[in-house]
TISESE-404538 format. One record per residue (C-alpha): residue in three letters; x, y, z. Coordinates in steps of 0.2 Angstrom, whole numbers, padded with zeros to 4 digits, always signed. Last residue first. Layout:
BEGIN
alaXYZ ...
END
This chain:
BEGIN
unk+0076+0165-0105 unk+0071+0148-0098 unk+0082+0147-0082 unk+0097+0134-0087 unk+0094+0116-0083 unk+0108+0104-0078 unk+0098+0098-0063 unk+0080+0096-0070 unk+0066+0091-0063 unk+0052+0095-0073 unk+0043+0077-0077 unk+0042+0073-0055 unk+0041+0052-0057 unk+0033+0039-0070 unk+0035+0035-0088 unk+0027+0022-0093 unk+0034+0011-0107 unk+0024-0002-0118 unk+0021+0009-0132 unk+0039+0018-0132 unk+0048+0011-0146 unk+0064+0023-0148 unk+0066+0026-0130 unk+0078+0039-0121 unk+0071+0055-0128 unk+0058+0049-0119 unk+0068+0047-0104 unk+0076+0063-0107 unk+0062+0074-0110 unk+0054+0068-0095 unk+0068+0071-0085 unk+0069+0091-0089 unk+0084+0091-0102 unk+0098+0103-0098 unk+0114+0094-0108 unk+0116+0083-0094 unk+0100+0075-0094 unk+0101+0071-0115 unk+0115+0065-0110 unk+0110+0054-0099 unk+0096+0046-0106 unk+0104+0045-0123 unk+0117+0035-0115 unk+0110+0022-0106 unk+0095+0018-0120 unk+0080+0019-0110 unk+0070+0002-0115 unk+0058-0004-0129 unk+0071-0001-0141 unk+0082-0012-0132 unk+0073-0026-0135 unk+0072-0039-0121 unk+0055-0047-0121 unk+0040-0034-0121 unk+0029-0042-0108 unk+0015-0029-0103 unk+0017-0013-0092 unk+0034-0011-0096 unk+0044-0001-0082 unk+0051+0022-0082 unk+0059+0029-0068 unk+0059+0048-0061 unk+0063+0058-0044 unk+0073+0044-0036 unk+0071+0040-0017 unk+0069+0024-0014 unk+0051+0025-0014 unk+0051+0032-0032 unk+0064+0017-0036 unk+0050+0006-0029 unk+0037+0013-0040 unk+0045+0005-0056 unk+0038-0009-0049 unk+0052-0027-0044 unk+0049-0041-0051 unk+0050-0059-0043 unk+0035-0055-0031 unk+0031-0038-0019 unk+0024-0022-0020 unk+0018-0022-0038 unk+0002-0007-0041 unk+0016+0003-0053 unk+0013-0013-0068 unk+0026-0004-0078 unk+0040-0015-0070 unk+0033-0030-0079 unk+0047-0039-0090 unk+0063-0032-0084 unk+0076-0018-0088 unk+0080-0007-0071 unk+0078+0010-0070 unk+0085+0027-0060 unk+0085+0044-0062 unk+0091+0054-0048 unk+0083+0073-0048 unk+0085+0073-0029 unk+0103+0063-0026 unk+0100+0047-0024 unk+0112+0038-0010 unk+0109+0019-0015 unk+0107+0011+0000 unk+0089+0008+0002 unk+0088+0001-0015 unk+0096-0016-0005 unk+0089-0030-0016 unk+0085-0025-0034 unk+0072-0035-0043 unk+0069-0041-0059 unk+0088-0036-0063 unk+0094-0027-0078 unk+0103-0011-0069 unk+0103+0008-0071 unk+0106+0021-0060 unk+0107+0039-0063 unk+0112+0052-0052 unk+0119+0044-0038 unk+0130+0056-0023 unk+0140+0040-0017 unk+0140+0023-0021 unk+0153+0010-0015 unk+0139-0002-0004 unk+0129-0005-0022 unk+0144-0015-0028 unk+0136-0031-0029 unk+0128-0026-0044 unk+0143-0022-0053 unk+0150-0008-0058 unk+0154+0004-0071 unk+0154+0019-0066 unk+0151+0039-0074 unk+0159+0052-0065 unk+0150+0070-0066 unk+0154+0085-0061 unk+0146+0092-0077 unk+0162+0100-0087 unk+0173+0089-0079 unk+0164+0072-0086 unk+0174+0060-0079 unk+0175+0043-0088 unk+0169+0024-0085 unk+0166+0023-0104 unk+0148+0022-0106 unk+0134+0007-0106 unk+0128+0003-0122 unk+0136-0016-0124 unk+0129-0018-0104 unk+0110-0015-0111 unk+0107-0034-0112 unk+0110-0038-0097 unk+0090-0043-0093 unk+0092-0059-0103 unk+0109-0064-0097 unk+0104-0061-0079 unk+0125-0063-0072 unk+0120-0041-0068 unk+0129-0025-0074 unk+0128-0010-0064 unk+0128+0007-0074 unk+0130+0023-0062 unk+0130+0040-0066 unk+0140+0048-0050 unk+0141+0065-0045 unk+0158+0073-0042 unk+0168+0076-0026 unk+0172+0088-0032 unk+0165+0104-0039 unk+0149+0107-0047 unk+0140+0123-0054 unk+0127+0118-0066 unk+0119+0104-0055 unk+0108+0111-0044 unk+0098+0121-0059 unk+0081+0113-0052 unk+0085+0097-0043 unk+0076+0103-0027 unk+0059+0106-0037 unk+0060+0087-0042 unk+0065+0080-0024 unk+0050+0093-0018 unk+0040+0084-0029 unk+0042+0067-0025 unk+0042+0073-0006 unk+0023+0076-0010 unk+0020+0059-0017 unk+0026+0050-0005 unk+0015+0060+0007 unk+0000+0057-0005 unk+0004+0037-0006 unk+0011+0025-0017 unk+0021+0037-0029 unk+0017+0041-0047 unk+0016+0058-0055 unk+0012+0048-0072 unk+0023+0055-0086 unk+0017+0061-0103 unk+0024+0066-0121 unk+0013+0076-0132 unk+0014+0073-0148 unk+0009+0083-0166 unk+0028+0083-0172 unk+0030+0101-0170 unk+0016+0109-0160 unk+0015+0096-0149 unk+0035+0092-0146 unk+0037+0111-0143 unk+0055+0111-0135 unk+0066+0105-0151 unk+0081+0093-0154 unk+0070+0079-0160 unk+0077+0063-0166 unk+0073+0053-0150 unk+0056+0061-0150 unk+0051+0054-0168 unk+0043+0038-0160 unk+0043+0022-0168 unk+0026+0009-0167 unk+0028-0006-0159 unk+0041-0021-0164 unk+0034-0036-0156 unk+0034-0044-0141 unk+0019-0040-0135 unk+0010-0051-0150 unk-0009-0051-0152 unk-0009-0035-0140 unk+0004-0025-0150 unk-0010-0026-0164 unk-0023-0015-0154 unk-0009+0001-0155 unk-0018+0016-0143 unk-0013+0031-0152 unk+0007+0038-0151 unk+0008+0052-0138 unk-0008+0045-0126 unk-0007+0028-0132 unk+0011+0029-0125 unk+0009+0035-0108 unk-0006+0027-0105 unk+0006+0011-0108 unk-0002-0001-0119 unk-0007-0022-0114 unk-0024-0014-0114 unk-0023+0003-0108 unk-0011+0004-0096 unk-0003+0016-0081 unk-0021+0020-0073 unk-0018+0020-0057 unk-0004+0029-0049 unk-0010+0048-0053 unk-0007+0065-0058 unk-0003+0063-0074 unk+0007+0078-0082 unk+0006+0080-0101 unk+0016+0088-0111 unk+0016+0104-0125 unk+0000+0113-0120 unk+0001+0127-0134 unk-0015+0121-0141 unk-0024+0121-0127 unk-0032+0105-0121 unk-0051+0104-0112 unk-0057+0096-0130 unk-0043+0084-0130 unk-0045+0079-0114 unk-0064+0073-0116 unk-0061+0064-0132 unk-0045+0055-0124 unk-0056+0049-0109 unk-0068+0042-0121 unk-0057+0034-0130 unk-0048+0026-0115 unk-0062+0019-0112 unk-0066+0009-0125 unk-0048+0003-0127 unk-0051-0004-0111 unk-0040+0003-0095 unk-0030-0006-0084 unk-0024-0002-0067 unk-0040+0005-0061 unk-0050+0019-0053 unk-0062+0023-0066 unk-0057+0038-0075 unk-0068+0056-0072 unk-0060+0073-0078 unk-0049+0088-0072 unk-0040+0097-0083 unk-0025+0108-0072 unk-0016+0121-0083 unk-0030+0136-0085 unk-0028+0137-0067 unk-0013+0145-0068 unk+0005+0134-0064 unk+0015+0138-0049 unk+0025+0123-0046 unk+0023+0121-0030 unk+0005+0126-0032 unk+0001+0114-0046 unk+0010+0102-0039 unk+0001+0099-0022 unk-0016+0102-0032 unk-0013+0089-0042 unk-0006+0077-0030 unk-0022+0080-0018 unk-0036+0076-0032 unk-0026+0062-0039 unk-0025+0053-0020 unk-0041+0059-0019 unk-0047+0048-0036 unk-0063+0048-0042 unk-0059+0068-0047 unk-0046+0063-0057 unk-0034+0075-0061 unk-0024+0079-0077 unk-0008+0093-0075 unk-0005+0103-0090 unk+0013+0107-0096 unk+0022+0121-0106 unk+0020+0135-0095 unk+0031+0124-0080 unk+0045+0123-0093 unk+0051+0111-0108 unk+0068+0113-0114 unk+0078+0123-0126 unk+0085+0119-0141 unk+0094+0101-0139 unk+0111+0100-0146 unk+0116+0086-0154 unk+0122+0070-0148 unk+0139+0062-0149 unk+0139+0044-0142 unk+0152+0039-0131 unk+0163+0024-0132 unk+0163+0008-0124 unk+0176-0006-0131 unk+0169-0018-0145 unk+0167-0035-0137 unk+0148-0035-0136 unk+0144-0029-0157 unk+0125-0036-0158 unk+0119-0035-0175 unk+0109-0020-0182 unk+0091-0008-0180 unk+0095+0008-0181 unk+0091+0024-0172 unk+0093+0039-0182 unk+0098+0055-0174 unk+0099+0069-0187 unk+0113+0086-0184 unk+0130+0078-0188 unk+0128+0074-0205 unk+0120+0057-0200 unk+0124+0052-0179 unk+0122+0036-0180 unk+0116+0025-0165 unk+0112+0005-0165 unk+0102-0005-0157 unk+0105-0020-0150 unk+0095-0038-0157 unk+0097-0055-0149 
END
């Protein structure tokens, strides 16, 4: 079993290390540095699918409510599909990176389906490149992203990447109050009191899917964000109040409907196949039913990646870089060192700790 391992060199470089497992040392926090700045609404461009009304309508519904120019929305034909080839997916990359300005720092995907390409995320193959060999052996070590690392706001024009997130939800009105949960959290959180809001880390008896406990925080209270972080476990669902985070490692997650999410929750659980979004029922659970439960933003596999933690949002780094005034998609990127197999699904901009761009 592999962890990973965070040091903090010189006090300004994240480096993510690969290391032996250390279970019985006492929780601690991480010390990050400072993010500058954060992406914004002019940074993004929303892709639509015209084969796709569900695509069509979710576009449009963000682009207004958002309030993004026309020049932001690219809209293009996909098959209507879970999976797509590596053939197509070519061609759908030639036709969006001719439609893409330059200063277009993230990609928006208005859409459900697709979320792979092969046994890749879109998301990933969209940042990173499609990466065949992960599909001889899923379990792999996949390509590194620099994001974890990167303290800037202009991912494209610095490290030649373009994070993504899939405006998922499983139906148009879902979708819709995914949005206004996103546009809700905007700058809720920099002025809070008591009671505080709760990051929550529930630890499961699933060995396999545990494995993310050793990295959970110090249950602590974070004056300075009203924040409480918890420790609990999974039975423990009934004592939650006001949830921003929520992370677990079950396959599925019984009782979702009583965890009170606060708009710009994020929320994740570490299993095999919670990247396939079109799961409604079975052993594992879709990274679509936190979106139904009311969370603005999740992130699932699309294709086995056993348990490395590198594949998965680290606890920490997905808070904090939340807290210190990340949108959600900058955090859950910033969240995962081997991103290839992880989609990243929910309303990107929300962000509670987030100062007005100056």
């Amino acid at each position: 079993m592999l962890r990973c391992i965070i040091v903090l060199f010189a006090g300004a470089a994240l480096f993510l290390l690969m290391g032996p497992a250390r279970a019985q040392q006492e929780p601690s926090w991480l010390r990050l540095p400072q993010p500058q700045g954060r992406l914004v609404a002019a940074d993004i461009a929303v892709v639509i699918n015209r084969q796709d009304p569900y695509s069509v309508a979710v576009g449009a519904e963000y682009a207004k409510k958002r309030g993004l120019a026309p020049q932001q929305l690219i809209t293009l034909d996909l098959p209507r599909q879970a999976v797509l080839s590596p053939a197509e997916f070519e061609a759908f990359k030639t036709q969006l990176d001719e439609r893409l300005d330059p200063q277009v720092q993230a990609l928006v995907l208005a859409w459900s389906q697709p979320y792979a390409v092969a046994c890749n995320s879109i998301t990933g193959a969209l940042a990173l490149g499609f990466q065949p060999e992960l599909c001889k052996n899923s379990c792999a070590a996949s390509k590194p992203s620099p994001y974890p690392a990167y303290t800037g706001h202009k991912p494209f024009s610095d490290l030649g990447l373009r994070p993504a997130m899939l405006l998922a939800a499983r139906s148009v009105e879902s979708a819709k109050a995914l949005i206004e949960r996103g546009l809700a959290a905007d700058r809720s959180l920099l002025e809070r009191g008591t009671p505080p809001v709760q990051a929550v880390f529930a630890a499961t008896e699933d060995k396999a899917r545990n494995v993310r406990e050793p990295l959970f925080p110090p249950e602590s209270r974070l004056w300075a964000h009203g924040l409480q972080t918890r420790r609990v476990a999974q039975a423990a669902l009934s004592e939650l109040s006001e949830v921003l985070l929520f992370q677990t490692g079950l396959a599925r997650v019984e009782g979702l409907e009583r965890i009170p999410f606060i708009p710009g929750a994020l929320a994740d659980h570490l299993t095999s196949l919670g990247g396939q979004l079109e799961r409604s029922s079975g052993p594992q659970m879709s990274a679509l039913d936190w979106i139904e439960a009311g969370a603005t933003a999740s992130h699932g596999a699309v294709s086995e990646p056993c348990n490395h933690l590198q594949k998965f949002p680290h606890p920490q780094l997905l808070l904090l870089n939340y807290l210190q005034g990340q949108s959600a998609l900058e955090a859950y990127w910033r969240s995962v060192l081997w991103p290839g197999q992880s989609v990243f699904v929910g309303e990107p901009l929300a962000a509670p700790y987030g100062r007005a761009p100056h």
